[in-house]
Backbone of each chain as nested JSON, in Angstrom:
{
  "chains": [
    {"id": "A", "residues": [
      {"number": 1, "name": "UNK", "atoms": {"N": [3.679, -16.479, -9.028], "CA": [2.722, -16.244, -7.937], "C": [2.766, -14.761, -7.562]}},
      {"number": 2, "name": "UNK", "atoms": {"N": [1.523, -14.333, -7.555], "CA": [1.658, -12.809, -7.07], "C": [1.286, -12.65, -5.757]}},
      {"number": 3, "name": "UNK", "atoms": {"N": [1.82, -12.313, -5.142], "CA": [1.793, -11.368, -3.766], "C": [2.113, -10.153, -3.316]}},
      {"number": 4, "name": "UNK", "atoms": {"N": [1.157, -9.951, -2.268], "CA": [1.465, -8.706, -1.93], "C": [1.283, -8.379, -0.939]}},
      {"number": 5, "name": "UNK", "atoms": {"N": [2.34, -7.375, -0.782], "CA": [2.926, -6.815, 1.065], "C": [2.271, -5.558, 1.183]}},
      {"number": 6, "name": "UNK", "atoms": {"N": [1.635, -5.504, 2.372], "CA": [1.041, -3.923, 3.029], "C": [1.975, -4.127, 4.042]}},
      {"number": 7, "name": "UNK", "atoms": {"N": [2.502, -2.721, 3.941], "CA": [3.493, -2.133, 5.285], "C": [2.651, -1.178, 6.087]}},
      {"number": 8, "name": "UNK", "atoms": {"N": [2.381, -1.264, 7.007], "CA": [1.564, -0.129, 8.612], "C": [2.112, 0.186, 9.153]}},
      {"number": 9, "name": "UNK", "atoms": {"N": [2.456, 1.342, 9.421], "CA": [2.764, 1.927, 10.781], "C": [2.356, 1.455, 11.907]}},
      {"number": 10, "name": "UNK", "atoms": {"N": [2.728, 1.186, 12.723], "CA": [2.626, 0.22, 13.911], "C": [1.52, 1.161, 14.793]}},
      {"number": 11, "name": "UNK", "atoms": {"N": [0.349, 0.8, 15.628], "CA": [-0.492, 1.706, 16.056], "C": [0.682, 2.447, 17.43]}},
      {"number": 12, "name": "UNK", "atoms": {"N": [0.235, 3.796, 17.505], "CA": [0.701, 4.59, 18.504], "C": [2.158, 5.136, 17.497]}},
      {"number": 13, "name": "UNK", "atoms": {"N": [2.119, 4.919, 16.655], "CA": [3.459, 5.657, 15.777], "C": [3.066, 6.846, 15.22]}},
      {"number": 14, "name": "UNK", "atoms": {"N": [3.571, 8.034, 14.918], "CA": [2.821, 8.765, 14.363], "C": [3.116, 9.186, 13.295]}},
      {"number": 15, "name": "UNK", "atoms": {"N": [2.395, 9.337, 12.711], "CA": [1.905, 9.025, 11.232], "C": [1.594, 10.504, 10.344]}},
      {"number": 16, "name": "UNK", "atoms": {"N": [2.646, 11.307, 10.071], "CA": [2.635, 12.978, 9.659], "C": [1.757, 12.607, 8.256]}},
      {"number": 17, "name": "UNK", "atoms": {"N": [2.077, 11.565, 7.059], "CA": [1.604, 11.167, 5.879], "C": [0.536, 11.615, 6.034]}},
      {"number": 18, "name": "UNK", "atoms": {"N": [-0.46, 10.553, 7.081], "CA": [-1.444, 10.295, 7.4], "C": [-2.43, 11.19, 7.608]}},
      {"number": 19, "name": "UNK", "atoms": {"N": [-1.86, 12.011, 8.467], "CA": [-2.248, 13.292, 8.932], "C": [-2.467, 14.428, 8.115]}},
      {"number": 20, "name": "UNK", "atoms": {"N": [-1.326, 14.586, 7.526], "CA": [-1.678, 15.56, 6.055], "C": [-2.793, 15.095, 4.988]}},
      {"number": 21, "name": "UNK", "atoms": {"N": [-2.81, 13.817, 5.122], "CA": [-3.846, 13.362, 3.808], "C": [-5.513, 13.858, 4.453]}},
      {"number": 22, "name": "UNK", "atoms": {"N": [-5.302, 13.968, 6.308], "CA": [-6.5, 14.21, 6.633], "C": [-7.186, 15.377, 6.38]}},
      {"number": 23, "name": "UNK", "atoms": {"N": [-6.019, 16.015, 7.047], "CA": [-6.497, 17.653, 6.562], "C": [-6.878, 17.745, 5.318]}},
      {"number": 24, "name": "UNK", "atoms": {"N": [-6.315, 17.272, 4.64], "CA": [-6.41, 17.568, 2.659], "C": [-7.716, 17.206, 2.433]}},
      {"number": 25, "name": "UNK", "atoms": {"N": [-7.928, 16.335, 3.477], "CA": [-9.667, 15.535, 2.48], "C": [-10.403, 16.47, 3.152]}},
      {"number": 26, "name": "UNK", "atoms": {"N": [-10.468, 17.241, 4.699], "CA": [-11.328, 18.06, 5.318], "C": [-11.177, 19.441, 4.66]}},
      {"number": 27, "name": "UNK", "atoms": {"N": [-10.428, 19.866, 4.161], "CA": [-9.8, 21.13, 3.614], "C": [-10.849, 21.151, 2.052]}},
      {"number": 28, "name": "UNK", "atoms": {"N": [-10.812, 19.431, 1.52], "CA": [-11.603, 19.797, 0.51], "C": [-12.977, 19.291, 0.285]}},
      {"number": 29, "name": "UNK", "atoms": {"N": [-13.616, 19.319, 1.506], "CA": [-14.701, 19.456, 1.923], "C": [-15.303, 18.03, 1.989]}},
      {"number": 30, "name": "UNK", "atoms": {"N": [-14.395, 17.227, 1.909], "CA": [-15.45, 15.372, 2.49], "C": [-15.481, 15.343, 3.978]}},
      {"number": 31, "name": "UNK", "atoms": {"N": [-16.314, 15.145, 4.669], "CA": [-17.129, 15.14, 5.378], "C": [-16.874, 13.6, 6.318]}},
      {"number": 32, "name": "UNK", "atoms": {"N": [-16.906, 13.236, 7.599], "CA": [-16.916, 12.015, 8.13], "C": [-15.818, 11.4, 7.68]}},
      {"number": 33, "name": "UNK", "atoms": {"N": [-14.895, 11.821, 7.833], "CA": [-13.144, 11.109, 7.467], "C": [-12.69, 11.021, 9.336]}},
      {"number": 34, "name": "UNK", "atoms": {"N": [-12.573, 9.778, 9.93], "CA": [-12.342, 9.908, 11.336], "C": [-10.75, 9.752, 11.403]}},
      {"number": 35, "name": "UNK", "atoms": {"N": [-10.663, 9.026, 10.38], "CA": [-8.751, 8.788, 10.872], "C": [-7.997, 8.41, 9.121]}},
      {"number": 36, "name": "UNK", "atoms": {"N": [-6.961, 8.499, 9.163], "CA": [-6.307, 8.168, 7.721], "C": [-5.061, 7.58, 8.314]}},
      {"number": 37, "name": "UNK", "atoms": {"N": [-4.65, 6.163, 8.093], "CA": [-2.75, 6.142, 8.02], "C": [-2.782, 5.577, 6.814]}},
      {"number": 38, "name": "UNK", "atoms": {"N": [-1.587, 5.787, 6.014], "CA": [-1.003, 5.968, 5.636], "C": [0.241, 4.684, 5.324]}},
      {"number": 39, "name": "UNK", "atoms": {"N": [0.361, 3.926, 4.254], "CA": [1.133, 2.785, 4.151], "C": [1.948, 2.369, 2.875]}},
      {"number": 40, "name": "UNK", "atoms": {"N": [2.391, 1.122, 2.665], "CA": [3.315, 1.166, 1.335], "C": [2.609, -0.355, 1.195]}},
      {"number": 41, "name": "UNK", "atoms": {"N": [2.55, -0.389, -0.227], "CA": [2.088, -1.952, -0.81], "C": [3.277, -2.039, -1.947]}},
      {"number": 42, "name": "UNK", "atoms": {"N": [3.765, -3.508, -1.455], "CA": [4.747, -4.079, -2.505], "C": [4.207, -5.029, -2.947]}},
      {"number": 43, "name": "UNK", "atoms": {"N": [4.134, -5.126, -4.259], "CA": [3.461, -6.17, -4.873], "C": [4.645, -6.992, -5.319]}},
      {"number": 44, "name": "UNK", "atoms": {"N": [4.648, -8.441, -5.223], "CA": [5.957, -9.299, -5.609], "C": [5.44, -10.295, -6.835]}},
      {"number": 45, "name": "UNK", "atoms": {"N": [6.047, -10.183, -7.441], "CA": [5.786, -11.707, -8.089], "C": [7.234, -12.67, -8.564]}},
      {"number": 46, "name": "UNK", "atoms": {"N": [6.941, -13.744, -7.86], "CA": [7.717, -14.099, -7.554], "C": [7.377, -15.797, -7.791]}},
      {"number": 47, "name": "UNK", "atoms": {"N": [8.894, -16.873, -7.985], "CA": [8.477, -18.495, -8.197], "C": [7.474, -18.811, -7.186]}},
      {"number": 48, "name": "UNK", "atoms": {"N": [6.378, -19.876, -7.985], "CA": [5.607, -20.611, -7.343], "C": [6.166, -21.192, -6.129]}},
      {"number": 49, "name": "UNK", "atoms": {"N": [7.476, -21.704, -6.3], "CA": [8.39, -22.7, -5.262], "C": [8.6, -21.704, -3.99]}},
      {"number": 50, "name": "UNK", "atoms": {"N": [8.484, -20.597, -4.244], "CA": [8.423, -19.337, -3.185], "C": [7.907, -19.856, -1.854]}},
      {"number": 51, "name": "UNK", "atoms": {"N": [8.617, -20.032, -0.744], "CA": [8.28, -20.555, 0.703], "C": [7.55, -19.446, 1.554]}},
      {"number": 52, "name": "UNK", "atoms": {"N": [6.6, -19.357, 2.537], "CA": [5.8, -18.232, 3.459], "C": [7.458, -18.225, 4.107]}},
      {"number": 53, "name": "UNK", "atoms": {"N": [8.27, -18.386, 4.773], "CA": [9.432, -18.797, 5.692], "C": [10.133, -17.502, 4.856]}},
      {"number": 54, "name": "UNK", "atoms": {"N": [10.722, -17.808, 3.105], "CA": [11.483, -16.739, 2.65], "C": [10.569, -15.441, 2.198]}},
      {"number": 55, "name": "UNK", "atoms": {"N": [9.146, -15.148, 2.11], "CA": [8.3, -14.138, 2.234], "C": [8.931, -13.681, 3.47]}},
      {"number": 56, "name": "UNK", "atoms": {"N": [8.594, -14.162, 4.419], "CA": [8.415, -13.537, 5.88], "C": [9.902, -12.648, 6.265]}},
      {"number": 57, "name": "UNK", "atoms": {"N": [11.218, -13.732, 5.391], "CA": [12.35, -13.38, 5.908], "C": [12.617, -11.482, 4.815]}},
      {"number": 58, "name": "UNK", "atoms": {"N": [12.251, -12.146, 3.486], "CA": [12.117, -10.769, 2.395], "C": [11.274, -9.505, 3.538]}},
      {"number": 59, "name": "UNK", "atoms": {"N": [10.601, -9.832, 3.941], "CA": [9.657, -8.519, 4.689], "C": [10.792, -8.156, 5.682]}},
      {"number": 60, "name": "UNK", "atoms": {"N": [11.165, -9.067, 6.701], "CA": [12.121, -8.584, 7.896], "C": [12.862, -8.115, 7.661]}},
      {"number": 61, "name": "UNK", "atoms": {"N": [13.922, -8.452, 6.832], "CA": [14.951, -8.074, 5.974], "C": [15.065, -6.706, 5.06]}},
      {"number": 62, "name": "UNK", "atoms": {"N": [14.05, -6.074, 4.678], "CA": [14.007, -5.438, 3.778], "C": [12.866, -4.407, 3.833]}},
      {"number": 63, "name": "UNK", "atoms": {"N": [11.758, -4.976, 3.56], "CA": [10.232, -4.427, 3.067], "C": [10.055, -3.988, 4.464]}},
      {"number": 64, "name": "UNK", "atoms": {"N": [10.181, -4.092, 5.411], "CA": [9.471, -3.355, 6.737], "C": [10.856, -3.241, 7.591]}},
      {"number": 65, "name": "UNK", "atoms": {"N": [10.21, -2.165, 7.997], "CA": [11.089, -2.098, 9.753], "C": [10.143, -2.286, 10.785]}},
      {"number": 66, "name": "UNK", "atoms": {"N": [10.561, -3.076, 11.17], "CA": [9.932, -4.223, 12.297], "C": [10.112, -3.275, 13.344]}},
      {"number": 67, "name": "UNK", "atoms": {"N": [10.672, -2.13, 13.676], "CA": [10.733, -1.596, 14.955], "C": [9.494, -0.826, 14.639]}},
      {"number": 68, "name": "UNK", "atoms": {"N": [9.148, -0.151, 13.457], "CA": [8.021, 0.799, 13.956], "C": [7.233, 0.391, 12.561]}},
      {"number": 69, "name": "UNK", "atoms": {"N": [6.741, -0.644, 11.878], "CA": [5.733, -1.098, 11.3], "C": [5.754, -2.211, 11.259]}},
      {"number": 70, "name": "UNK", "atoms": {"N": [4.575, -2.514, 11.064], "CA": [3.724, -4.077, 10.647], "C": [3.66, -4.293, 8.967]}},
      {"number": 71, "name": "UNK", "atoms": {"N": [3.778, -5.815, 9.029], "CA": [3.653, -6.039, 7.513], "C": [2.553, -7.324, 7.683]}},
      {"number": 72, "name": "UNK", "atoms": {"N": [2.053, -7.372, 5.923], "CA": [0.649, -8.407, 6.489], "C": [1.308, -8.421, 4.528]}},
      {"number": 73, "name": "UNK", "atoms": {"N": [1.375, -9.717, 4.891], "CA": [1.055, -10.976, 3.526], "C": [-0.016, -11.501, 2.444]}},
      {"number": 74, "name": "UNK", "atoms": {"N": [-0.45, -11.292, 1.675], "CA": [-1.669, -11.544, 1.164], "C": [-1.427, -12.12, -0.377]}},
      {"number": 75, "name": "UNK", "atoms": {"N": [-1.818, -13.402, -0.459], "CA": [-1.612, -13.881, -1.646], "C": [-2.681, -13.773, -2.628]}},
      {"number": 76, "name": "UNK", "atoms": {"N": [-2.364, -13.796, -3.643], "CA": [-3.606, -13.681, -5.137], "C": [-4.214, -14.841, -5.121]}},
      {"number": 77, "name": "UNK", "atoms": {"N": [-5.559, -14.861, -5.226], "CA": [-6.183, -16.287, -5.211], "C": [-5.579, -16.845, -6.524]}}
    ]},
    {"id": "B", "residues": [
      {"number": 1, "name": "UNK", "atoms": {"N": [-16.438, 2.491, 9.125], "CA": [-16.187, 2.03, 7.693], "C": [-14.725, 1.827, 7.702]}},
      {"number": 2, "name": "UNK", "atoms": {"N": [-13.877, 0.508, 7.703], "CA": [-12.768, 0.776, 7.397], "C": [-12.627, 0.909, 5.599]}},
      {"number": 3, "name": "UNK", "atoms": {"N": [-11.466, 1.798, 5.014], "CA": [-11.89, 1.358, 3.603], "C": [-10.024, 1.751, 3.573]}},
      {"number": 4, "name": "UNK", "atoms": {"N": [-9.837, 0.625, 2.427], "CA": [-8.336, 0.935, 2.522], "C": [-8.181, 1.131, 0.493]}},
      {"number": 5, "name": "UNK", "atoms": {"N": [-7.465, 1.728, 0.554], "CA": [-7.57, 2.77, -0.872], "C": [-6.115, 1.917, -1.398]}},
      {"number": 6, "name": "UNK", "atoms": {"N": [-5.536, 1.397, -2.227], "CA": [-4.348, 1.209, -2.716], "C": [-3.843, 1.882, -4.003]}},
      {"number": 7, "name": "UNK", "atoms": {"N": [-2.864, 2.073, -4.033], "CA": [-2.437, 3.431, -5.453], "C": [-0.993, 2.809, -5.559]}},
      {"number": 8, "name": "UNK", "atoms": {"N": [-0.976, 2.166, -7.384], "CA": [-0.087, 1.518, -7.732], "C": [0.105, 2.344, -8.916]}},
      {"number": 9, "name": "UNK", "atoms": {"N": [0.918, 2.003, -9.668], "CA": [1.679, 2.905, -10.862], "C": [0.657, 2.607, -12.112]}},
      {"number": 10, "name": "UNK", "atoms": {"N": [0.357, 2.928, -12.837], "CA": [0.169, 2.287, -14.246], "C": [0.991, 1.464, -15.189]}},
      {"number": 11, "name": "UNK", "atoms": {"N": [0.78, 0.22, -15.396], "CA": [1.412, -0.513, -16.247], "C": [2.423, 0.589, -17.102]}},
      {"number": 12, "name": "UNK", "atoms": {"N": [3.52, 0.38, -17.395], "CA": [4.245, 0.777, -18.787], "C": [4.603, 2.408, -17.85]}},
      {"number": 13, "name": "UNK", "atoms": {"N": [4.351, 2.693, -16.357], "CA": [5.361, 3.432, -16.123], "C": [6.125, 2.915, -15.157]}},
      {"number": 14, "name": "UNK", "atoms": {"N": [6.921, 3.892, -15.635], "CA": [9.027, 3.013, -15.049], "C": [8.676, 3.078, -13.012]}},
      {"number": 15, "name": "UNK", "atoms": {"N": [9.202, 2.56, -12.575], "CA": [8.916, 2.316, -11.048], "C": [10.254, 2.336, -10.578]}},
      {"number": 16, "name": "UNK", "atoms": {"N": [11.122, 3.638, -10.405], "CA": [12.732, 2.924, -9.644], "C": [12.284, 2.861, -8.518]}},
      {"number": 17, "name": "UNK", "atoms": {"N": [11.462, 3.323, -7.463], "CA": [11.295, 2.684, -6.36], "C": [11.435, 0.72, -6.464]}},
      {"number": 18, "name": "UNK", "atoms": {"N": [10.168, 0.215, -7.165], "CA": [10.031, -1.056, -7.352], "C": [11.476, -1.99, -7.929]}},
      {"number": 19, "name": "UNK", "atoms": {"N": [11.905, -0.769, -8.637], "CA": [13.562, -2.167, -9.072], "C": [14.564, -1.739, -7.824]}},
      {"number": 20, "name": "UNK", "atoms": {"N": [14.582, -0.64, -7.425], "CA": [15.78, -0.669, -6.222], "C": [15.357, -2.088, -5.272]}},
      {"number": 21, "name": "UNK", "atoms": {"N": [14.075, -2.322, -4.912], "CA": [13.726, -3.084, -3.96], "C": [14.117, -4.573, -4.527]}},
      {"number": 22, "name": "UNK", "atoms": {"N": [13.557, -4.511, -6.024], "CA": [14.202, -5.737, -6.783], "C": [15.626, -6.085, -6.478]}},
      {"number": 23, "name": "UNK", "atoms": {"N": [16.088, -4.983, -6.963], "CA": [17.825, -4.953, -7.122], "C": [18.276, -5.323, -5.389]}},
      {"number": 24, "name": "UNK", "atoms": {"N": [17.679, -4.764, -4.79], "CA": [17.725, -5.113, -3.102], "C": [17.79, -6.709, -2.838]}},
      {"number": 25, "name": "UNK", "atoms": {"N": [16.435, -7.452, -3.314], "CA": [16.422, -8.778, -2.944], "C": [16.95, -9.714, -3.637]}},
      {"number": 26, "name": "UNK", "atoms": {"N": [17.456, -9.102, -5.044], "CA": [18.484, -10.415, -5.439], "C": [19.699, -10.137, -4.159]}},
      {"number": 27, "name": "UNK", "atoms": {"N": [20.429, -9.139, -4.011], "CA": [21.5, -9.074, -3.811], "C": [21.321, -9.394, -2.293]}},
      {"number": 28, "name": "UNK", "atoms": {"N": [20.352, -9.336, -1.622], "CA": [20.205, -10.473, -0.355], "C": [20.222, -11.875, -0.465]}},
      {"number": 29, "name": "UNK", "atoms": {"N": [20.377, -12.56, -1.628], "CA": [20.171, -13.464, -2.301], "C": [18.67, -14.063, -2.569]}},
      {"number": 30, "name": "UNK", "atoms": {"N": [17.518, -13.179, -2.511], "CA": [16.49, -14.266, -2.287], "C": [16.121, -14.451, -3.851]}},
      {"number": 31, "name": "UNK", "atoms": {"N": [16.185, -15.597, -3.766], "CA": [15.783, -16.23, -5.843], "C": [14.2, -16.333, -5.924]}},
      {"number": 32, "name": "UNK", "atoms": {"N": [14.256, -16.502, -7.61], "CA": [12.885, -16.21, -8.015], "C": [12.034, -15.367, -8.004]}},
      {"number": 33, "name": "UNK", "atoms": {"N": [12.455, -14.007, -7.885], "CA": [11.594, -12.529, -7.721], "C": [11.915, -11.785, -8.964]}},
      {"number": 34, "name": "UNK", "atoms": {"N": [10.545, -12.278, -9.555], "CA": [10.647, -11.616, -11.267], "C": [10.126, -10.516, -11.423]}},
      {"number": 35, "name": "UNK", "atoms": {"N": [9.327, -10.046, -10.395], "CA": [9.205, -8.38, -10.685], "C": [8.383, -7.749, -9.563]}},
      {"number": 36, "name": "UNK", "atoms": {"N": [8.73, -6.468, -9.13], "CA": [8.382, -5.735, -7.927], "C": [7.823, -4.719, -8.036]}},
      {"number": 37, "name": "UNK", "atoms": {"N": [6.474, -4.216, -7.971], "CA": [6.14, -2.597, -8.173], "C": [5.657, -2.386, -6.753]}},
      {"number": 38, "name": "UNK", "atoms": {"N": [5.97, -1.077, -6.46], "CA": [6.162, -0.307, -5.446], "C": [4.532, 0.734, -5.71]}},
      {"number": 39, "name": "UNK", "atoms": {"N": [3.815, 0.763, -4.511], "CA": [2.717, 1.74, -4.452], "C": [2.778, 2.007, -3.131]}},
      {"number": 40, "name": "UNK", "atoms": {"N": [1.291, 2.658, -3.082], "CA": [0.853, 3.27, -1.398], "C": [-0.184, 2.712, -1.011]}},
      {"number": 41, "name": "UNK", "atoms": {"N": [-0.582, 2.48, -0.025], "CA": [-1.912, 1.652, 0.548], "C": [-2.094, 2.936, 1.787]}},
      {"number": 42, "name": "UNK", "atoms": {"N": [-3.445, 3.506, 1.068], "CA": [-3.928, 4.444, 2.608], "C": [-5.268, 3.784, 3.194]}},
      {"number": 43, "name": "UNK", "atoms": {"N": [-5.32, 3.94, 4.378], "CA": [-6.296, 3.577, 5.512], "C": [-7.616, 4.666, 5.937]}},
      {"number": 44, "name": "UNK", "atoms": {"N": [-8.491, 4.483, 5.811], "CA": [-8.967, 5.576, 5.677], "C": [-10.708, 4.864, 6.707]}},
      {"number": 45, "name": "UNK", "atoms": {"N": [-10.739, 5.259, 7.56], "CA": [-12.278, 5.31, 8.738], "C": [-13.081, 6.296, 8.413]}},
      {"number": 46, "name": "UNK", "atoms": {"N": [-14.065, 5.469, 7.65], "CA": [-14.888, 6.628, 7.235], "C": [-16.366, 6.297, 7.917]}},
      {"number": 47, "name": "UNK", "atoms": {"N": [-17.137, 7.991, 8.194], "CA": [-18.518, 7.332, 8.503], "C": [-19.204, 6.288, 7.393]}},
      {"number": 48, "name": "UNK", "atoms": {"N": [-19.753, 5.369, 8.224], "CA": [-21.017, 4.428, 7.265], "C": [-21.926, 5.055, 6.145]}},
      {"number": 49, "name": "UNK", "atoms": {"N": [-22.017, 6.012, 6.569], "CA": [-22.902, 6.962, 5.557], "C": [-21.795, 7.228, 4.387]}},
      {"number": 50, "name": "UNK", "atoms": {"N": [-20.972, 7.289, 4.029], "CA": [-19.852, 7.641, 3.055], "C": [-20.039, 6.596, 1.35]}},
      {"number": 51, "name": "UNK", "atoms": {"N": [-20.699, 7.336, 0.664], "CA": [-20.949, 6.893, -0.632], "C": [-20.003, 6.259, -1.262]}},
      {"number": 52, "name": "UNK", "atoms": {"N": [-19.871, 5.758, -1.991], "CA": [-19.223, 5.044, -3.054], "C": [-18.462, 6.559, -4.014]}},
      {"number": 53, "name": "UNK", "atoms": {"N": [-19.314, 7.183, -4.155], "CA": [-18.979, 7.834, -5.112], "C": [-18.063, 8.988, -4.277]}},
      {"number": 54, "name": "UNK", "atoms": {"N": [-18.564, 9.427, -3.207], "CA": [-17.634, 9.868, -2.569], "C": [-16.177, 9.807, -2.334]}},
      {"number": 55, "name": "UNK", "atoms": {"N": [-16.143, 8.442, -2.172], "CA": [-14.819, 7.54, -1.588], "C": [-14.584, 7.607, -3.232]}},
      {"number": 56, "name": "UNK", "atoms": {"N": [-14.572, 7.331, -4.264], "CA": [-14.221, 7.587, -6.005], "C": [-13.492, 9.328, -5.752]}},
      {"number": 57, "name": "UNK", "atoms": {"N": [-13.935, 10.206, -5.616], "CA": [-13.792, 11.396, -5.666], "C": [-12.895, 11.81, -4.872]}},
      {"number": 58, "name": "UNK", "atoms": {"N": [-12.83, 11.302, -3.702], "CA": [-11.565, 11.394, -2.285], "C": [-10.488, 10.513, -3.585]}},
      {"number": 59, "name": "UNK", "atoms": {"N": [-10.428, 9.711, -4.156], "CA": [-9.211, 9.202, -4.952], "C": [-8.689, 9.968, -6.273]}},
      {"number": 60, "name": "UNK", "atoms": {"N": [-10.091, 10.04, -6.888], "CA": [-9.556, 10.87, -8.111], "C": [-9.081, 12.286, -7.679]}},
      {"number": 61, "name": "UNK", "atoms": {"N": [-9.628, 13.301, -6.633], "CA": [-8.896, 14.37, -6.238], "C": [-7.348, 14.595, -5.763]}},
      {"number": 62, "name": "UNK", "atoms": {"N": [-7.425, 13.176, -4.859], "CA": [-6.426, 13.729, -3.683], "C": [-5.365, 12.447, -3.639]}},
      {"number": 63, "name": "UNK", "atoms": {"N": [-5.963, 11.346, -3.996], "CA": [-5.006, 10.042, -3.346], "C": [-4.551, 9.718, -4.386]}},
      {"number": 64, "name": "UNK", "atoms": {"N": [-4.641, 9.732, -5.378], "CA": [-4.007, 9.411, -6.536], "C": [-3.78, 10.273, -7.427]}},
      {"number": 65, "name": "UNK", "atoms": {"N": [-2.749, 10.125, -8.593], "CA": [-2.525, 10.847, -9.723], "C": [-2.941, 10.22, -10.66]}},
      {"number": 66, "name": "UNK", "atoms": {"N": [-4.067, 10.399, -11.454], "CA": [-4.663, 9.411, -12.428], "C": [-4.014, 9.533, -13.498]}},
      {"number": 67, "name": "UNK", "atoms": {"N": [-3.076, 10.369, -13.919], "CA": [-1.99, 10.527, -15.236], "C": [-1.436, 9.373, -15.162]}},
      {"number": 68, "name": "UNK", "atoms": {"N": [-1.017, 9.156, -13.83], "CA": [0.293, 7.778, -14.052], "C": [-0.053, 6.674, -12.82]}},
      {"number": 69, "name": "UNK", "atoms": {"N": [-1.265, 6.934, -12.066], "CA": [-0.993, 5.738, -11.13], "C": [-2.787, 5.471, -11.343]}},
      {"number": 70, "name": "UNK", "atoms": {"N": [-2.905, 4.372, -10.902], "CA": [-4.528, 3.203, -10.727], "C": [-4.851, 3.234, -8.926]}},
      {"number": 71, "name": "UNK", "atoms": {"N": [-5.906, 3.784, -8.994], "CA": [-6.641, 2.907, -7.833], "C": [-7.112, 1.956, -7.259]}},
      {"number": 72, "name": "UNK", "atoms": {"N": [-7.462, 1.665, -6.375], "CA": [-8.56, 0.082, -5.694], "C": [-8.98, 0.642, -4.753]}},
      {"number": 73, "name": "UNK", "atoms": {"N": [-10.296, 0.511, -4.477], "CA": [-11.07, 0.605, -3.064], "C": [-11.638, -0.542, -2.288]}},
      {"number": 74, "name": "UNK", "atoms": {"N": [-10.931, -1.184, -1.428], "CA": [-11.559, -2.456, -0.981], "C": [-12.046, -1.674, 0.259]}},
      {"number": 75, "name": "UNK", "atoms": {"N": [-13.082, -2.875, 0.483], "CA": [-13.936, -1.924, 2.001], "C": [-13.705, -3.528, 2.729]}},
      {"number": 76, "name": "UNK", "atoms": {"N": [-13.439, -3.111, 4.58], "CA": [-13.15, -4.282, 5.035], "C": [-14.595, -4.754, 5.462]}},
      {"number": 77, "name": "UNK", "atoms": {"N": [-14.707, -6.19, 5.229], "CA": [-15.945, -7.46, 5.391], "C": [-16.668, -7.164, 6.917]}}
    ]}
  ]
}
C-alpha cells in the first residue's frame, strides 16, 4: 500500500524555506506568487495489514514534530 | 490558486534521507515498511490568472532539479 505523508509547518511558524523560495520566484520574474511554505513529503509503502492507528503513531513518533508542524495522510487510490 | 508542487527523487537515485527514516522505523519497531523516499512538497498561492505553463517553468527553473528529482503539480479542487 502506498502512502503518503505531507509535513506543514504549522500556520504562524515561520517559514525562512518558504520565504527564500519567494523571493527566488519574484527575483526571477513570475509575477502573482502571494505566499509559498514550504514542506516535506514521505512517501511510505508499506503492508496492506498497515493500521491508520500505526500511520498516525509512525508520523508522531518520527515524521513530524507535532510542536511546530502538521502532518496530513493520504492514501493511493 | 492554491497549487502545491511536490519534488521527489528520480527512480534509481540513492535517497539516504529516505533509508535513515526507514532505518528509523524499523528500529521503533513499526513492521511492514518496505520502502521510504523522502521529497519536498511546496505550497505555493498563486493569482488565478497563473498559467499552466507558468507554474511548469516556476518548477523546471527553481523548485526542482530535473537531473535527479520529478515533479507534480496538483491544483487544490
Amino acid at each position: 500500500m502506498k502512502v503518503r505523508v505531507i509535513v506543514t509547518l504549522k500556520n504562524g511558524v515561520l517559514d525562512p524555506q518558504g520565504r527564500a523560495i519567494h523571493h527566488a520566484l519574484e527575483g526571477l520574474g513570475f509575477e502573482g506568487v502571494n505566499d509559498v511554505r514550504a514542506g516535506r513529503v514521505i512517501e511510505l509503502d508499506v503492508a496492506d495489514s498497515t493500521s491508520d492507528a500505526a500511520l498516525d503513531e509512525m508520523c508522531a513518533k518520527l515524521l513530524a514534530n507535532m510542536v511546530i508542524e502538521n502532518y496530513r495522510i493520504e492514501k493511493a487510490a
